[in-house]
C-alpha positions as CSV (number, residue, x, y, z in Angstrom):
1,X,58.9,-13.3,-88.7
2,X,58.9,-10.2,-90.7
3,X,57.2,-6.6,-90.6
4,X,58.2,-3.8,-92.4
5,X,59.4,-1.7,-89.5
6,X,60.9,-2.3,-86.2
7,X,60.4,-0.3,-83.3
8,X,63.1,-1.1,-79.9
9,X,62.1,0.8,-76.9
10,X,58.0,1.5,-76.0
11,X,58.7,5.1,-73.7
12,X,56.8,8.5,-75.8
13,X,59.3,8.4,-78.4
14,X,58.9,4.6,-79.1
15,X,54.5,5.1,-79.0
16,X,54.6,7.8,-81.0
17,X,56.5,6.7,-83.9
18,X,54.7,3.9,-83.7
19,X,51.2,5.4,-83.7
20,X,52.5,7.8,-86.6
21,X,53.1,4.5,-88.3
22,X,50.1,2.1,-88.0
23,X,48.0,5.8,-89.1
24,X,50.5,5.3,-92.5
25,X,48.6,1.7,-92.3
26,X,51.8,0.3,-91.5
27,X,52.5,-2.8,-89.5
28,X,54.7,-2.3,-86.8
29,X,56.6,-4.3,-84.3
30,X,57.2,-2.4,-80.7
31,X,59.4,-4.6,-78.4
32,X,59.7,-3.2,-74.9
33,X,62.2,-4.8,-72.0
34,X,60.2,-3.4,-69.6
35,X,57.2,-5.5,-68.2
36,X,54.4,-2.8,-69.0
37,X,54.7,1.4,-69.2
38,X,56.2,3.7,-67.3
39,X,55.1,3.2,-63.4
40,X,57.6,6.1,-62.2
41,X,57.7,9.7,-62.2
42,X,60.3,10.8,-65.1
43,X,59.8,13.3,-67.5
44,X,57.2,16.1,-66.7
45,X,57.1,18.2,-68.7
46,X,55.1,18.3,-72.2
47,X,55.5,20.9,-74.0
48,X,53.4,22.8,-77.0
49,X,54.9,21.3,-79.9
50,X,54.3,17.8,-78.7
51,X,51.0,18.0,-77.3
52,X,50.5,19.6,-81.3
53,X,52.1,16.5,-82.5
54,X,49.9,14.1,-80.3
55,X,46.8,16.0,-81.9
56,X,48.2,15.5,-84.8
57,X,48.7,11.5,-84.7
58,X,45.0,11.2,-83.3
59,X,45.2,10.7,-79.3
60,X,41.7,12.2,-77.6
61,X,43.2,15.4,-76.4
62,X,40.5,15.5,-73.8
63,X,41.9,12.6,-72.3
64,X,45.3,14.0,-72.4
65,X,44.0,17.6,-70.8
66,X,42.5,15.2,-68.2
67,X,46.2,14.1,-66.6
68,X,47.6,16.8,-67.1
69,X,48.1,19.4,-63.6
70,X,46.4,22.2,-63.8
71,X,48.8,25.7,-64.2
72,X,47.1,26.9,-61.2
73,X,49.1,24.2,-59.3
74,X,51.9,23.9,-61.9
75,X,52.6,27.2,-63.4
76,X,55.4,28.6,-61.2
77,X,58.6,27.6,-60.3
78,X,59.6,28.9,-56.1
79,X,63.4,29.3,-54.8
80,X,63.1,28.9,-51.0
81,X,64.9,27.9,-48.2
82,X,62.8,25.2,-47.5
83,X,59.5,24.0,-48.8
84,X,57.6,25.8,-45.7
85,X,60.3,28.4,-45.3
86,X,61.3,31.8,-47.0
87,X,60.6,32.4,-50.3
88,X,63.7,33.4,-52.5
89,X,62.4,34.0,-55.6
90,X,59.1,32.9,-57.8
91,X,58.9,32.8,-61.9
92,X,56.0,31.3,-63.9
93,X,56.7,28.0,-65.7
94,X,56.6,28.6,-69.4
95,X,53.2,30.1,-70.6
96,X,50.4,28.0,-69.8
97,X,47.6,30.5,-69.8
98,X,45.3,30.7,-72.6
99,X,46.0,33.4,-74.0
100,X,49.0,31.6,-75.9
101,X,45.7,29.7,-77.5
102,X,46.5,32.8,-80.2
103,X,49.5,30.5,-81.2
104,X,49.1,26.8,-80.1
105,X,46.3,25.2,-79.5
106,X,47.6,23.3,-76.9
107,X,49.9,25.3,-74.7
108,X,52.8,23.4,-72.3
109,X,51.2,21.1,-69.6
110,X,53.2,19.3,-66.9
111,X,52.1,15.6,-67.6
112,X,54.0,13.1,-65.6
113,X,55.4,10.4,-67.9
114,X,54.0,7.7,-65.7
115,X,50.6,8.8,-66.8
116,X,50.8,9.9,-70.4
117,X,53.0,7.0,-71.4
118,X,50.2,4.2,-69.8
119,X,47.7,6.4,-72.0
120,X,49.8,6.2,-75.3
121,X,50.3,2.7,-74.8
122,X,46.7,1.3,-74.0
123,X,45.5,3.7,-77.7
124,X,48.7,2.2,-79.9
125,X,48.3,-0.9,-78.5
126,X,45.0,-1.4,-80.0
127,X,45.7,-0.3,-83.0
128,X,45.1,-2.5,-85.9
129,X,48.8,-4.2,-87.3
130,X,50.9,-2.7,-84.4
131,X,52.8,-5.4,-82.3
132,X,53.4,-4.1,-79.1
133,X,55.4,-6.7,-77.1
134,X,56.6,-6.2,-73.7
135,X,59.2,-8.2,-72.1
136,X,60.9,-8.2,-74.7
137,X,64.5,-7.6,-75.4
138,X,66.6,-6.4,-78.8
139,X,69.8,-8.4,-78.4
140,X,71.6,-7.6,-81.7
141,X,71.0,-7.6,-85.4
142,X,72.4,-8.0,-88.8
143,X,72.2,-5.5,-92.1
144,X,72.2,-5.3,-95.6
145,X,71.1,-3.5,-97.9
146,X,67.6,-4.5,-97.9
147,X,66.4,-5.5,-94.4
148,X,67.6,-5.5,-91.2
149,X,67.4,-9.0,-88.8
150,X,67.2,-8.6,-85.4
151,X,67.2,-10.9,-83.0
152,X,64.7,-10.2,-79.9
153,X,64.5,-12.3,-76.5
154,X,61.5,-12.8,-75.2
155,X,62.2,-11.9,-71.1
156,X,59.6,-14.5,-69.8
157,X,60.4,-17.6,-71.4
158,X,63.9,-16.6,-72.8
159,X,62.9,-17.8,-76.2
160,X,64.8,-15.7,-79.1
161,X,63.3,-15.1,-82.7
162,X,64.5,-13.1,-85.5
163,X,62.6,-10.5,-87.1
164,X,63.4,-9.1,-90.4
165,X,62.5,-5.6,-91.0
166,X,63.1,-2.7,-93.8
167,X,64.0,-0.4,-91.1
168,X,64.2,0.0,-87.6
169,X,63.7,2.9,-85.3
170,X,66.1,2.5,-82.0
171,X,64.0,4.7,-79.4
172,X,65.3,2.4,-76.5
173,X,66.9,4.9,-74.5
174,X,70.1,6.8,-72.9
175,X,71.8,3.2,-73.1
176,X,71.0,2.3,-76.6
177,X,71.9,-1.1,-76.9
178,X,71.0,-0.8,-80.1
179,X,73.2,2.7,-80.4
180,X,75.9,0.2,-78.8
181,X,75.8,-2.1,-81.7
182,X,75.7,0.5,-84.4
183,X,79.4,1.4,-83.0
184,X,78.2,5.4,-82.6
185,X,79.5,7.6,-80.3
186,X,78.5,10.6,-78.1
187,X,79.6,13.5,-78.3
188,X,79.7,15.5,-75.1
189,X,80.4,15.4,-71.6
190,X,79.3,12.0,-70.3
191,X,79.1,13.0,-66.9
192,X,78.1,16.8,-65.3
193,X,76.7,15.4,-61.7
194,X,74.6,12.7,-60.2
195,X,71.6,13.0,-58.5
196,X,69.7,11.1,-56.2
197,X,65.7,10.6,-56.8
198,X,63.2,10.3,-54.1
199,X,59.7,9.5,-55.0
200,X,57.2,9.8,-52.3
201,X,53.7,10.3,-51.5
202,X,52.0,12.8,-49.6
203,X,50.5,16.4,-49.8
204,X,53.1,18.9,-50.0
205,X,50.0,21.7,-50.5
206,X,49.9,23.3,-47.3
207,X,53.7,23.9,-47.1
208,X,53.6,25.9,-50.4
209,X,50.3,27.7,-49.1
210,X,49.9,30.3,-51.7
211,X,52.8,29.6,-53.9
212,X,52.3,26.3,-55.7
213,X,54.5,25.4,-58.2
214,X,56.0,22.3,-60.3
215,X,59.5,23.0,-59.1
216,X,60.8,24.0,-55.6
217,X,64.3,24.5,-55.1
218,X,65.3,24.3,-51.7
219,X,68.7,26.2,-51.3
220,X,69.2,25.3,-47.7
221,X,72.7,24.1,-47.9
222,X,71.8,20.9,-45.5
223,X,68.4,20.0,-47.3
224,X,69.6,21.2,-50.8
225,X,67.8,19.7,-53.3
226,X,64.6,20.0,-55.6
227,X,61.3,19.0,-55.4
228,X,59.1,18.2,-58.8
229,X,55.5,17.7,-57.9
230,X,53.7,15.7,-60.3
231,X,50.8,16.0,-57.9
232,X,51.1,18.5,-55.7
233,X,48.3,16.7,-52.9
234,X,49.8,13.0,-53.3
235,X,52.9,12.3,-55.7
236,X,56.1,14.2,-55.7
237,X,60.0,13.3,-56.2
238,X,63.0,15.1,-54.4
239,X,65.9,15.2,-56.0
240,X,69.4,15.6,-54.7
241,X,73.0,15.9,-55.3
242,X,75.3,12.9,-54.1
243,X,78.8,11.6,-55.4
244,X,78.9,8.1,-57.1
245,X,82.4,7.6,-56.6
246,X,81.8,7.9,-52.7
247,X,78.7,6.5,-52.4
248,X,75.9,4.3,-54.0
249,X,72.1,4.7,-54.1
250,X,72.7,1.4,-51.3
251,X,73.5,4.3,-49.2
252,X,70.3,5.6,-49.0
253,X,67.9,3.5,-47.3
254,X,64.2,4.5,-47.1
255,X,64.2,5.8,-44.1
256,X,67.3,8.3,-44.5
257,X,65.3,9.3,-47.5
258,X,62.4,10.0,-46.0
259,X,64.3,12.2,-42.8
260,X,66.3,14.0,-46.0
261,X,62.5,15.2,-47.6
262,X,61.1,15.8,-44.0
263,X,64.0,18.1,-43.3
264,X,64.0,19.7,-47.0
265,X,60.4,20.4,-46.3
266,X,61.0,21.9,-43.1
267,X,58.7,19.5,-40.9
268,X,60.5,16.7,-39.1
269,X,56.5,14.8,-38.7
270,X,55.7,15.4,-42.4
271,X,53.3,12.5,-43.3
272,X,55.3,11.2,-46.6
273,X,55.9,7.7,-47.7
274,X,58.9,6.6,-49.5
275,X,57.9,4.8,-52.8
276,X,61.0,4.5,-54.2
277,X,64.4,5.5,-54.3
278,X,66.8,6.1,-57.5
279,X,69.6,7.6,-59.3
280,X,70.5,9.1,-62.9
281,X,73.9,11.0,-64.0
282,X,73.0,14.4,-65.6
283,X,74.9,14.4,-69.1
284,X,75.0,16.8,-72.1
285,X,75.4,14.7,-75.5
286,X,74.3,14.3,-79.3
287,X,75.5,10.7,-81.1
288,X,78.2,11.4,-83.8
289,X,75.7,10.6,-86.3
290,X,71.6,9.6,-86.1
291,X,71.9,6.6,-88.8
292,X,73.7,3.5,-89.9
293,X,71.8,2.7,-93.0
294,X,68.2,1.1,-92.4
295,X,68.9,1.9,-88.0
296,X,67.5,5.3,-86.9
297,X,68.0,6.8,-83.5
298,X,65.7,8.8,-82.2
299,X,64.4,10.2,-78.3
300,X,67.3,9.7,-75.9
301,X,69.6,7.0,-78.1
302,X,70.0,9.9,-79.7
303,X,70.7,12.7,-77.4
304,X,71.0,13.2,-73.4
305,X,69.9,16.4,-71.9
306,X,70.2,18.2,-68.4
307,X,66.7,18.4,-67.5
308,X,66.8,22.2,-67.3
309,X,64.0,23.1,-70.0
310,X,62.4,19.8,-70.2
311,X,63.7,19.4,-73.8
312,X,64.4,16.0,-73.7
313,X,61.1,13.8,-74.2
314,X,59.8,16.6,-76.2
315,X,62.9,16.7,-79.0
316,X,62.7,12.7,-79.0
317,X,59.4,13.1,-79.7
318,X,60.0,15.5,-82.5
319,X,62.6,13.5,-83.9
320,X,59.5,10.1,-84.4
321,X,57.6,13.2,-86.2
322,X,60.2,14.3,-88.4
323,X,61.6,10.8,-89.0
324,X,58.5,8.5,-89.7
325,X,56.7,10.5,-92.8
326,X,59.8,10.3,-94.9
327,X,60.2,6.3,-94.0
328,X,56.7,6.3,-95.0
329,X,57.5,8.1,-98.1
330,X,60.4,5.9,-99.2
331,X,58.5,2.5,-98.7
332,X,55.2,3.7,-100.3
333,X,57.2,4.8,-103.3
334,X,56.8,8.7,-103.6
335,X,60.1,9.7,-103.1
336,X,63.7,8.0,-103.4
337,X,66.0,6.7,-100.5
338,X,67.8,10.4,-100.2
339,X,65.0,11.7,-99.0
340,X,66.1,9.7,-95.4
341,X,69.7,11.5,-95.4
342,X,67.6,14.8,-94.1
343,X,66.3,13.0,-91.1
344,X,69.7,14.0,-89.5
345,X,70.5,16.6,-91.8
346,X,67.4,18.4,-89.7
347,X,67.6,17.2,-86.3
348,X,70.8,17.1,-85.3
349,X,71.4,20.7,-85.3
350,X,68.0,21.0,-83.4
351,X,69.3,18.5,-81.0
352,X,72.6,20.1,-80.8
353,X,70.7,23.8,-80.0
354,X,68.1,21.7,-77.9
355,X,71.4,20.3,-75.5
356,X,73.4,23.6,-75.9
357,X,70.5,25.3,-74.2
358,X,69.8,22.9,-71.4
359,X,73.2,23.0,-70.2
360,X,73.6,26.7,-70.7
361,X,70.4,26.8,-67.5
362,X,71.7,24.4,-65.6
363,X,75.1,26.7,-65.5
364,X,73.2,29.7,-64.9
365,X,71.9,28.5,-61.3
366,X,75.0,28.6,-60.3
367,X,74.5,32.6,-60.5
368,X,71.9,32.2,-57.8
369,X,74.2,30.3,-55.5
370,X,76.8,32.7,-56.0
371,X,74.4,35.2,-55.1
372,X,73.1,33.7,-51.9
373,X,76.9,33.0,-50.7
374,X,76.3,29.0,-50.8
375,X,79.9,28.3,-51.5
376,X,81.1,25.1,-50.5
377,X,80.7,24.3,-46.8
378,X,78.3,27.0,-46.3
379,X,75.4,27.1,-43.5
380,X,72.5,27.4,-42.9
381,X,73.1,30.8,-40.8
382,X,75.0,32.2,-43.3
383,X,72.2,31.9,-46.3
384,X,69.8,33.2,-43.4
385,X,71.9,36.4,-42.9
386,X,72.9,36.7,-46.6
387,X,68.6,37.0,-47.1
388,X,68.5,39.1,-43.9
389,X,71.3,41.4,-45.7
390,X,69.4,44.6,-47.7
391,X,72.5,45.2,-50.0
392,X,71.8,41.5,-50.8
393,X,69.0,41.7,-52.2
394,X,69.3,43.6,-55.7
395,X,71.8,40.8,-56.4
396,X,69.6,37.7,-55.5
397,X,66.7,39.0,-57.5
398,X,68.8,40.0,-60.4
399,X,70.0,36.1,-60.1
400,X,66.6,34.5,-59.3
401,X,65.4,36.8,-62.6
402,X,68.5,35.2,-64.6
403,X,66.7,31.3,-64.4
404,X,63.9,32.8,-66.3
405,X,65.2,31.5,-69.9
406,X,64.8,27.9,-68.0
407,X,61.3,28.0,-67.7
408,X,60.3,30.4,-70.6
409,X,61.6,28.2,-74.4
410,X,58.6,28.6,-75.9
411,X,60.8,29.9,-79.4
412,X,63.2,27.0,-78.8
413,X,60.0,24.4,-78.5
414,X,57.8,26.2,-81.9
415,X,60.4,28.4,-83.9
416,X,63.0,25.8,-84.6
417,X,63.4,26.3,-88.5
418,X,65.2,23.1,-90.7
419,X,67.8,23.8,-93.4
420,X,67.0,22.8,-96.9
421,X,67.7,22.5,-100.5
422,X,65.2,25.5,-100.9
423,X,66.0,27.4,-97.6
424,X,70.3,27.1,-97.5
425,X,71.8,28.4,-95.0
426,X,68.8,28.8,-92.4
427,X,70.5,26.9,-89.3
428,X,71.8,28.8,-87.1
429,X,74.8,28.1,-83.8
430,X,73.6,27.4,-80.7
431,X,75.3,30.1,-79.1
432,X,73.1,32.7,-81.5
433,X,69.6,31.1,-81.0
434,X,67.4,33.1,-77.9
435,X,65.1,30.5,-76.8
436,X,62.5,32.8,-75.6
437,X,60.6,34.9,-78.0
438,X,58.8,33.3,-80.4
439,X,57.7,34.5,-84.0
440,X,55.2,33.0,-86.1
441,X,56.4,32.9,-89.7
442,X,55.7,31.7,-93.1
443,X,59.5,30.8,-93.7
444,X,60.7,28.1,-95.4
445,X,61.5,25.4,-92.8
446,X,59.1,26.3,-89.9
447,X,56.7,24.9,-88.6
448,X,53.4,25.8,-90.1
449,X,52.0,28.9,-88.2
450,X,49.1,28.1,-86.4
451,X,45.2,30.1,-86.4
452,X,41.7,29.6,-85.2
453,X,39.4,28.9,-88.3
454,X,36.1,29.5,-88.5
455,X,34.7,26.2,-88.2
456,X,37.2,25.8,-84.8
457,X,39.7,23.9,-86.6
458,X,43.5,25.0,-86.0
459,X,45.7,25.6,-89.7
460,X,47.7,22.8,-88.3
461,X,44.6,20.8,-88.4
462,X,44.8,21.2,-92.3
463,X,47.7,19.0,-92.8
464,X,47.9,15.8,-94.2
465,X,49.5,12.8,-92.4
466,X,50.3,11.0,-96.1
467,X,51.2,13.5,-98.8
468,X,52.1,16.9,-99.2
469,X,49.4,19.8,-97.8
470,X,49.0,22.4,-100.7
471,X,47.2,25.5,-98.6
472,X,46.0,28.3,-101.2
473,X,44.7,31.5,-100.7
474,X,43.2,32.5,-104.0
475,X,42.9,31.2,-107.6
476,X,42.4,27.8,-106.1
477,X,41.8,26.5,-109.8
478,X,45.3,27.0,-110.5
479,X,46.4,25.8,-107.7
480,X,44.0,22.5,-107.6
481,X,45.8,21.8,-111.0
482,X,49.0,20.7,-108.7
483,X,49.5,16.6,-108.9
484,X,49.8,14.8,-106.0
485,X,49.4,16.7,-103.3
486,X,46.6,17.2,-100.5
487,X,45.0,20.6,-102.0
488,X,43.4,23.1,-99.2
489,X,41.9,26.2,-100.9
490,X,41.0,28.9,-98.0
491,X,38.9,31.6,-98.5
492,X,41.6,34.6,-98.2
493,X,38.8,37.1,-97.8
494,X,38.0,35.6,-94.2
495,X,39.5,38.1,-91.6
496,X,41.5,35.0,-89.7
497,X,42.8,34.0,-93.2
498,X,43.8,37.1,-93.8
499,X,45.5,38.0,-91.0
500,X,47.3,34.4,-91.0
501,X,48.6,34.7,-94.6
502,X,49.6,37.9,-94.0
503,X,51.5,36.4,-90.6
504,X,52.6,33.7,-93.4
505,X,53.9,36.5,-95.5
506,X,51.3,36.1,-98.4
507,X,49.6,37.5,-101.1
508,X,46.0,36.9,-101.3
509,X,47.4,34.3,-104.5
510,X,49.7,32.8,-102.6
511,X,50.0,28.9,-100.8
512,X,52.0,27.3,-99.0
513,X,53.3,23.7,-99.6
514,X,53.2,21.9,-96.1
515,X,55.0,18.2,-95.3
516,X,53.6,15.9,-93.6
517,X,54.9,16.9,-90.0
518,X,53.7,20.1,-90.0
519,X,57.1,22.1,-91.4
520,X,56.6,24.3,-94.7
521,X,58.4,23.2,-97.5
522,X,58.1,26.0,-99.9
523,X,56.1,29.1,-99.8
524,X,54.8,31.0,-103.0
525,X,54.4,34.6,-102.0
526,X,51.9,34.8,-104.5
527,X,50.9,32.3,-107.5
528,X,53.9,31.9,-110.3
529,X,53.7,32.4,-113.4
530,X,54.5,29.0,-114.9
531,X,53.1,27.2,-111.6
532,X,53.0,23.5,-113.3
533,X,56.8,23.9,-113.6
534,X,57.2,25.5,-110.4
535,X,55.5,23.2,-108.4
536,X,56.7,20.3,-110.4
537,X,60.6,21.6,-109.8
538,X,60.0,22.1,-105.8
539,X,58.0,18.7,-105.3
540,X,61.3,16.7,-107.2
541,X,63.4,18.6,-104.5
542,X,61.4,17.9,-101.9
543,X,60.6,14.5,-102.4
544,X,63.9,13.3,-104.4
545,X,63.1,10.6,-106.7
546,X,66.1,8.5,-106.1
């Protein structure tokens, strides 16, 4: 069979480029190995950017709002001994209140993968000319210059078929097979530590009392560990160190698991049930390269993250955002193939920034164990008279007050700006990016600064899914003269538009030229004089003919 594109691997990253696709009227083939979505915990956190891009691509963000945990219950992260026992240290989790409405309009929300996924697959799966097949397994392909054939194994029967595609999008995970058969490697360490994961059920809410939270890091050197609660009354994981090369996750039974959360809780009759247990290997990698001609990597094939920041759904889902408009551009005919070398041209260095910084907080907790004297072999007695110690304490707040970068990205998730023909020289190391503040701009590159309109629409909401966004401010004649483009005159007189553009960096003449995913591709400070030229020189650059 044949469909224009491919999609291996049905997790966020797979459902979203997929949804961005069938709204392109696009058929699309999903093929998941799994037997249905994501029944798990896994990834929690959801952050602004792509609960923006999930506006954007047309999900009922009431119904997302509706599973997500409130930030009463999820808007701090606790350092304590044990669940019921001393509190450490306590720092908010990212800015969820509303008064960051001034700059999203949908601030971070911890949304448990095993409910938004379900969600995203029960809307793309009704869409009209998208496949979505579970059971169903990539095995390998073949390429040329025109299609890609891959053959897919249907789990069930064990049938195989081929299906020809123009391109394929490999969102199928940490273990690519599909990265496998490209023959690209990671670059990075493969393996920082391994984890065990215990998912139980039960309330954990009058243990924390007064101090709920997402996280909870238990430092108790025989309980260590760290509880994620995706519902703080019934559903929660515990997560804790062990050594592979020692041990297996055979090793740990249900009911040593369930003794192991008891005692991290500090209740030996807790009422928890063991659902199930797990293991993952933290890692800190990007591939070599994102492509191998018509093949795309995006999500995890991609890149592997520490969890520390929760970048890791959240830049694969970035990656579907960035990736599908230009596909969609190249097979509709209004631009040439080039146009698809930026796809890794821009993300990589995000991704690179993106797994720079997650490491960089996973290595600073080890500031707050050197501060409570948790060196190897420590007990329990010494931690208690390390707290009990007053010259202690200046030292384990300043530590406690170092994680804070963890849980507070909100420049890394919204001020990441791309490097372009018209904006060379805008990416920036790793080492020189603060993740923390964030700026809204009208540079070249960024994403599109968001406002409140009058009629309650966000300036995001201006921007078209298909074609370039044209935003003007004034002469809108002029500017309505520009070929090709999605023209949105705004009153500039309005006291939000004004104080937007000016945020923007615009005269009350100016526009901005917006793509597709919500990133500015040129900005006029005010109207030029020749503007046909103008805008007829930046759209060839931005949408290369060949």
């Amino acid at each position: 069979m044949s469909v224009p594109f491919l999609v291996v691997g049905a997790g966020p990253v797979g459902l979203i480029a997929a949804r961005l696709l069938g709204n392109g009227a696009c058929p699309v083939m999903v093929v998941e190995r799994r037997d249905g979505p994501q029944r798990n915990p896994a990834a929690h956190v959801v952050n602004a950017r792509t609960l923006e891009v999930l506006r954007q691509a047309g999900f009922d963000m009431n119904e997302v709002a509706s599973i997500a945990q409130d930030p009463r219950d999820a808007g701090h992260v606790n350092f304590v001994t044990r669940l019921n026992g001393e509190l450490i240290g306590r720092l908010p989790f990212e800015r969820q209140s509303d008064e960051y409405l001034a700059v999203t309009p949908h601030p971070l929300r911890n949304i448990s993968q095993h409910r938004l996924e379900p969600l995203m697959a029960r809307v793309v799966g009704e869409m009209p000319g998208v496949d979505l097949r579970y059971d169903h397994e990539w095995v390998t392909a073949t390429q040329t210059d025109g299609s890609v054939v891959s053959v897919v194994r249907n789990l069930r029967t064990g049938d195989e078929m081929s299906v020809e595609s123009e391109f394929v999008i490999a969102a199928d995970g940490a273990g690519s097979p599909v990265r496998k058969w490209m023959g690209i490697d990671m670059v990075g360490p493969a393996h920082l530590s391994s984890f065990v994961a215990i998912h139980f059920r039960g309330s954990l809410r009058r243990y924390v009392a007064d101090r709920p939270g997402a996280l909870h890091f238990v430092m108790e050197p025989d309980a260590s560990g760290t509880f994620i609660a995706h519902d703080i009354d019934n559903e929660s994981v515990f997560m804790t160190p062990f050594d592979p090369g020692a041990e297996s996750v055979d090793d740990y039974p249900r009911d040593r698991c369930a003794s192991m959360v008891r005692a991290a809780i500090g209740d030996p009759e807790a009422d928890i049930e063991v659902v199930d247990v797990g293991s993952w290997h933290m890692t800190a990698q990007v591939a070599a390269s994102m492509r191998a001609g018509r093949v795309f990597l995006a999500g995890d094939s991609a890149h592997r993250f520490p969890p520390t920041g929760g970048m890791g759904l959240n830049t694969g889902v970035a990656d579907a955002h960035n990736l599908v408009w230009k596909l969609l551009a190249v097979r509709n005919g209004h631009a040439g193939a080039s146009l698809l070398d930026t796809y890794e041209s821009e993300r990589r260095p995000v991704a690179e920034v993106n797994c720079h910084q997650s490491l960089t907080n996973a290595f600073k907790m080890m500031i707050l164990t050197d501060a409570l004297n948790l060196s190897s072999g420590a007990t329990g007695e010494e931690l208690g008279a390390t707290l009990v110690d007053p010259a202690r304490r200046p030292t384990i707040d300043a530590a406690v007050a170092e994680q804070a970068t963890h849980f507070d990205m909100l420049g890394l998730q919204l001020g990441y700006v791309y490097e372009t023909p018209l904006n060379p020289g805008a990416s920036e190391s790793p080492e020189d990016i603060d993740p923390t503040p964030y700026v809204p701009t009208g540079e070249v590159g960024a994403r599109l600064s968001h406002a409140w309109l009058a009629d309650g629409r966000s300036t995001l909401d201006l921007v078209a899914t298909d074609v370039m966004t044209l935003i003007s401010c004034g002469r809108h004649e002029a500017w309505a003269q520009v070929e090709g483009v999605h023209h949105v005159p705004l009153d500039a007189d309005l006291p939000a538009v004004t104080e937007w553009r000016t945020t923007c960096g615009m005269a009350a003449d100016g526009a901005l030229l917006v793509r597709p995913d919500q990133h500015i591709a040129q900005r006029w400070i005010s109207c030029p004089h020749d503007l046909a030229a103008e805008t007829a020189r930046t759209l060839r650059i931005v949408l290369p003919p060949t």
